[in-house]
C-alpha positions in Angstrom: 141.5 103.5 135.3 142.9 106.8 134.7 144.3 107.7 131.8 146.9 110.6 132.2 149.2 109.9 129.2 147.1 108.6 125.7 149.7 107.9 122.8 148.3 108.1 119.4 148.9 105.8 116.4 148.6 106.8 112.6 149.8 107.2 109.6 149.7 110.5 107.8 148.3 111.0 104.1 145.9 107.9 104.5 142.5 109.9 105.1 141.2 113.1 105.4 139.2 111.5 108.5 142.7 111.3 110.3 142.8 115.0 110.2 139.7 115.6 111.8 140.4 113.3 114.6 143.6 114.4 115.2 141.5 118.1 115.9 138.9 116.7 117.9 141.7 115.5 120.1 143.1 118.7 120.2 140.5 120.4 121.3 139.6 117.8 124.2 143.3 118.6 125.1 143.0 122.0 125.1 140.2 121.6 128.2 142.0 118.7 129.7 145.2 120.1 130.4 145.9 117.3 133.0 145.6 114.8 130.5 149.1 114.6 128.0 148.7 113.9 124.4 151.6 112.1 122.3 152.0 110.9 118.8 153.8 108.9 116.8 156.6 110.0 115.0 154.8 109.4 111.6 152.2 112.1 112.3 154.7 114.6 112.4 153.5 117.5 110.3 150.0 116.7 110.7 149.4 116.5 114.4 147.8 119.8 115.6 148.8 122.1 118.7 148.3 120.3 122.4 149.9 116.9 120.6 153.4 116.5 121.0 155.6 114.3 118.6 157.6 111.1 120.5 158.8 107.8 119.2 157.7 104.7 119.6 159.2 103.6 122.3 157.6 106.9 124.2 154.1 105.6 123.6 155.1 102.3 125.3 154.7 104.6 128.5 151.4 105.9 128.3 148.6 104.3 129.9 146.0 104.0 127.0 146.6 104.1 122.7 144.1 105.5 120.6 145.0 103.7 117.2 143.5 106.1 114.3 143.1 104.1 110.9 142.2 101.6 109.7 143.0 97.5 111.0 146.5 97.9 109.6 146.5 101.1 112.1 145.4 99.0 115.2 147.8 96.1 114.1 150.8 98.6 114.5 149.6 100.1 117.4 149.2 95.8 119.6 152.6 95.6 118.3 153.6 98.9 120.6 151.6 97.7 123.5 153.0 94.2 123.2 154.6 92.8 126.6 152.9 96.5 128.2 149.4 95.1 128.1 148.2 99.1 127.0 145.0 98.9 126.2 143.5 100.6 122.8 141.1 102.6 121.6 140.4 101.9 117.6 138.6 104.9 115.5 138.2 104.0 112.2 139.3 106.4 109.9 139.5 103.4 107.3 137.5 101.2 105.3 136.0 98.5 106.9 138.0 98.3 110.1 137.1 95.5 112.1 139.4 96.1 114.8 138.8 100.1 114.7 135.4 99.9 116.2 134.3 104.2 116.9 133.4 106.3 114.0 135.3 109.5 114.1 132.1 111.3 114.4 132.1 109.5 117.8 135.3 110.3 118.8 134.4 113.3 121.0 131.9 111.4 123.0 134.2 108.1 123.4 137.0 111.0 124.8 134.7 112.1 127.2 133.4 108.4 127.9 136.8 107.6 128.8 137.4 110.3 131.1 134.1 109.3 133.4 135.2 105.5 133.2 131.5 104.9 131.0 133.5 101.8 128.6 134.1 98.5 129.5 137.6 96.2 128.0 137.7 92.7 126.3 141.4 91.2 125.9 142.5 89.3 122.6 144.7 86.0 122.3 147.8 86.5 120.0 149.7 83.7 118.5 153.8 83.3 119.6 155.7 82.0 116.5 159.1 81.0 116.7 161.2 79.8 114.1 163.9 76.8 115.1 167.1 75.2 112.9 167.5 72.2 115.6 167.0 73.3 119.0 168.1 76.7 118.6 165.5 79.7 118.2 166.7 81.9 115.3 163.7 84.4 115.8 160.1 84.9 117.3 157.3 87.0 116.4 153.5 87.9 118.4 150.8 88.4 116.0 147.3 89.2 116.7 145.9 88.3 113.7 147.4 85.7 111.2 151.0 83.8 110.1 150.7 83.5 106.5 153.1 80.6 105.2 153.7 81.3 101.8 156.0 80.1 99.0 159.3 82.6 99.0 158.9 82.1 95.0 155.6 83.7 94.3 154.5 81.3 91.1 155.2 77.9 93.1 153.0 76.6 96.1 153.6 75.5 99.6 154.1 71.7 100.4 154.1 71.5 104.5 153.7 69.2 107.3 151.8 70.2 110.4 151.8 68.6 113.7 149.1 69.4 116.8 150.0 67.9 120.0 152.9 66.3 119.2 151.2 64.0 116.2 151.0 64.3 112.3 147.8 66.7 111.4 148.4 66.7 107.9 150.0 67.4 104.9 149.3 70.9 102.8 150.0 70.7 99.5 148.6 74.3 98.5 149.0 78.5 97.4 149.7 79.1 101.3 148.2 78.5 104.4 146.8 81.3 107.6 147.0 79.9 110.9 144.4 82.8 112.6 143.5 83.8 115.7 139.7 84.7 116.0 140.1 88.4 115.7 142.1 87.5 112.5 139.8 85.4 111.3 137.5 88.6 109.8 140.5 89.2 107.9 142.6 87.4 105.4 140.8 84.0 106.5 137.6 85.6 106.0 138.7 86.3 102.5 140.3 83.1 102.0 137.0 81.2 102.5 137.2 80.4 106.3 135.5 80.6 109.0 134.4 83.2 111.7 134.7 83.2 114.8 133.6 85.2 117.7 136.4 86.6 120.0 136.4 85.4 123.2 136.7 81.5 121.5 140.3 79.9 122.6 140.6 78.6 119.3 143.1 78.9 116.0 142.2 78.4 112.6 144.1 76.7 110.1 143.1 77.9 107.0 144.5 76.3 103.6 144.4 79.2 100.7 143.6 77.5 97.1 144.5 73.8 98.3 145.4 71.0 95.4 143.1 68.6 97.5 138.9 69.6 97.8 138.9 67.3 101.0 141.2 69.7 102.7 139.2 72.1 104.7 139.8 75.0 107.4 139.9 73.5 110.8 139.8 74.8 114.3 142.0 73.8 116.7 142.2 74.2 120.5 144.9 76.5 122.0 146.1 74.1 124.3 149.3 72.7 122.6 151.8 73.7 119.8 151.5 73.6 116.3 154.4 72.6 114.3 155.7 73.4 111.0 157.7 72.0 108.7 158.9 72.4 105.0 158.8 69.7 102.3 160.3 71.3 100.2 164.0 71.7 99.3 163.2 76.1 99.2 162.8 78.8 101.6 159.6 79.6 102.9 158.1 83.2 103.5 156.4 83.8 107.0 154.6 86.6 107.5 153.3 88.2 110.2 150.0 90.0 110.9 150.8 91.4 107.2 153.8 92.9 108.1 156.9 91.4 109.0 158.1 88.7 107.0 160.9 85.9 107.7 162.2 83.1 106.0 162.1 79.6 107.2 164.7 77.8 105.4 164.7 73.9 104.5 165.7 72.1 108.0 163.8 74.6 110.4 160.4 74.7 111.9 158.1 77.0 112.9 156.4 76.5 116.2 152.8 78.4 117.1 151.5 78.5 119.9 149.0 80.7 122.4 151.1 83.6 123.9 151.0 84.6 127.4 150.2 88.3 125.7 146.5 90.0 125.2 145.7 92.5 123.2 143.1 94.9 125.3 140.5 96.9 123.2 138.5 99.6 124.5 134.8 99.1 123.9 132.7 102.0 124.1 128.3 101.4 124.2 126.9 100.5 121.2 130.2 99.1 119.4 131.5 95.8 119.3 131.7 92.2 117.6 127.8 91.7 116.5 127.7 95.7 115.9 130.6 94.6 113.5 128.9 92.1 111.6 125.7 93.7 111.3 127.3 97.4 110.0 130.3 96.2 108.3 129.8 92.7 106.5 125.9 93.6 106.5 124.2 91.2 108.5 120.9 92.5 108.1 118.4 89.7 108.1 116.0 88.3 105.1 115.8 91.1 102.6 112.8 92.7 102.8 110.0 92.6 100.0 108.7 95.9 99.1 105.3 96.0 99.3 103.0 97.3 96.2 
């Protein structure tokens, strides 16, 4: 694949690191001059000379992203690609960044990588949520990594029925509850106590946060039907998506989730990836090691 247009995604102010790959960039531009560079309107100011300024919508043209940041970074830049199927390169100018895989140190070898065709892709499953009074869709959202059902009032809990396949799962009665794919399940679910799994997996998580009941556990479910949502309560419901955007699902309306037709593509370059991930970032290292006196 060649890549003649590469948008750029970031978020000035959030880390020195930005700045410096934002130059590297500029300076792979300045000896690839068939090769255009754009960025996102919120870099304006800080994007150097050979990097020209363009709106969203503008980067929904180019033919690869390179999302600089941290996982927030990358969740911004799947929601530009979304129904384009662009492919992206994360650099991690963040903390952990699961999803940002290449150091900024690396950054001028992945460029260079990319030009030769030395990387190989892996696409993501997203979730398609849409929320229903009757028969009638009010709104619908794509996430990549996690709905989070939440209480609208922040001191009272959720009480919700789910349904899988067209039967009763169960009944949460809890803080809130993260339906995650399995690249969002290194995120909030991982923090919420569930569990991971590896990418390529066709499989949800439902993930209960803080549940009343100690029987109810996370459970992965198949993609291969809908999950259905519905309030007990008499309140509004917060929905939130991949962190993000937030809707509210009245009392009445449902919220039906279900594998989307859309991928998210990564760009992998050598030595990155999933296991890299685990070992480097959550530090998989093994049986400590006993010094020896």
């Amino acid at each position: 694949m060649k890549f003649s247009k590469i948008g750029i995604v970031g978020f000035k102010g959030k880390s020195p690191e930005l700045i410096k790959a934002l130059e590297e960039i500029s300076v792979f531009a300045a000896k690839h001059r068939d090769i255009s560079f754009y960025a996102v309107d919120s870099l304006v100011g800080v994007a150097p000379k050979g990097i020209r300024i363009v709106s969203e919508r503008t980067l929904r043209k180019c033919s690869l992203l390179i999302a600089i940041g941290g996982d927030g970074t990358f969740l911004s830049s799947a929601r530009i690609a979304l129904g384009v199927n662009i492919p992206i390169l994360g650099v991690n100018a963040g903390r952990v960044g699961f999803l940002t895989e290449t150091p900024v140190e690396s950054l001028p070898d992945a460029l260079n990588a990319l030009l030769v065709g030395d990387y190989t892709t892996r696409d993501r499953i997203m979730i398609d949520a849409k929320i229903y009074h009757k028969q009638k869709v009010l709104c619908s959202e794509t996430v990549l990594n996690e709905m989070h059902i939440r209480a609208h009032a922040p001191e009272r809990l959720v009480n919700i029925n789910v349904e899988f396949k067209g039967r009763p799962l169960t009944e949460y009665w809890a803080d809130s509850l993260l339906v995650s794919t399995p690249t969002g399940s290194t995120a909030y679910n991982l923090a919420a106590g569930g569990p991971i799994i590896y990418p390529s997996v066709d499989a949800f998580v439902l993930t209960p946060v803080a549940p009343c009941s100690l029987s109810v556990r996370p459970l992965i479910i198949p993609t291969d039907s809908e999950c259905r949502v519905t309030s007990i309560m008499n309140t509004p419901i917060e929905l939130v998506f991949d962190g993000r955007i937030v809707h509210v699902l009245e009392a009445g309306d449902s919220l039906v989730l279900s594998k989307s037709k859309d991928v998210t593509t990564f760009i992998r370059m050598k030595n990155t990836g999933f296991v890299n991930a685990l070992h480097g970032k959550l530090g998989w290292t093994g049986k400590p090691k006993l010094a020896i006196k």
